[in-house]
N, C-alpha and C positions, 0 to 999 in steps of 0.2 A: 371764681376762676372761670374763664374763659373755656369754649371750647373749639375755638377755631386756632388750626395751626398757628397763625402768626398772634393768637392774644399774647400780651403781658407774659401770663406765667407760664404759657411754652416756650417764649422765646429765652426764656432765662436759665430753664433747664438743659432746653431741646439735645445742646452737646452731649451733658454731660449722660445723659438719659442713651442717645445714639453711641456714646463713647464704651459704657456698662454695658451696653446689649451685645456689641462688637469684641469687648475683650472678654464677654461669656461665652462665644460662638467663635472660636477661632477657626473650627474647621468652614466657616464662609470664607475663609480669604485660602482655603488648600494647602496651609500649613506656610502659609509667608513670611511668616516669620514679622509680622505687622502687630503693633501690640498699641494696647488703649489706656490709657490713665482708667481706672475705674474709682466712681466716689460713694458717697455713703448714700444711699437716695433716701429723700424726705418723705414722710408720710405719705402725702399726695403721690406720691412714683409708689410706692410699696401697693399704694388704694388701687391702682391703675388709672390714672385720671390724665396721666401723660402718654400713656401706650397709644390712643389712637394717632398722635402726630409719627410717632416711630412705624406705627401700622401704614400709615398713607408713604410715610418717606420709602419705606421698603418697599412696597408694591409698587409705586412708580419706578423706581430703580429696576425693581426685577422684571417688567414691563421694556425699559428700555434696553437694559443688559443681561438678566435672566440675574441667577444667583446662584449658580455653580460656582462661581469666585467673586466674591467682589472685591471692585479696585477702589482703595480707600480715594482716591481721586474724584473719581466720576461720583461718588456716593457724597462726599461732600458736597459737589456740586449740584447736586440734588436738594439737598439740605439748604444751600442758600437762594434755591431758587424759591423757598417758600416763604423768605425772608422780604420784608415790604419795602 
């Protein structure tokens, strides 16, 4: 397994992994009423072996727009900016 954000097996998770963290934490979006598919995570996500891609996508995000709210918009597009 890779561990640069755009290998293989991040890009395969990366949603779903972003999608679980977001519908765990809803008070990031201030009660918006924004709601996330959540799915079963694999080993490898339970190991932590995917968190540091979730780690860089938030701290860029919270870098450019903080994270007293996030807008599922601009956070996506964070997301595919690390897409190759």
């Amino acid at each position: 397994m890779g561990t640069h954000p755009t290998s293989p097996s991040r890009r395969h998770v990366r949603g779903d992994l972003l999608s679980t963290f977001l519908a765990g934490n809803p008070a990031l979006f201030g009660g918006a009423g924004v709601k996330f598919k959540r799915h079963i995570p694999s080993q490898e996500e339970e190991e932590g072996k995917h968190v540091p891609f979730l780690f860089k996508v938030l701290c860029c995000y919270k870098g450019e727009h903080g994270l007293k709210r996030l807008n599922p918009c601009l956070l996506q597009a964070r997301v595919r900016s690390f897409e190759p």
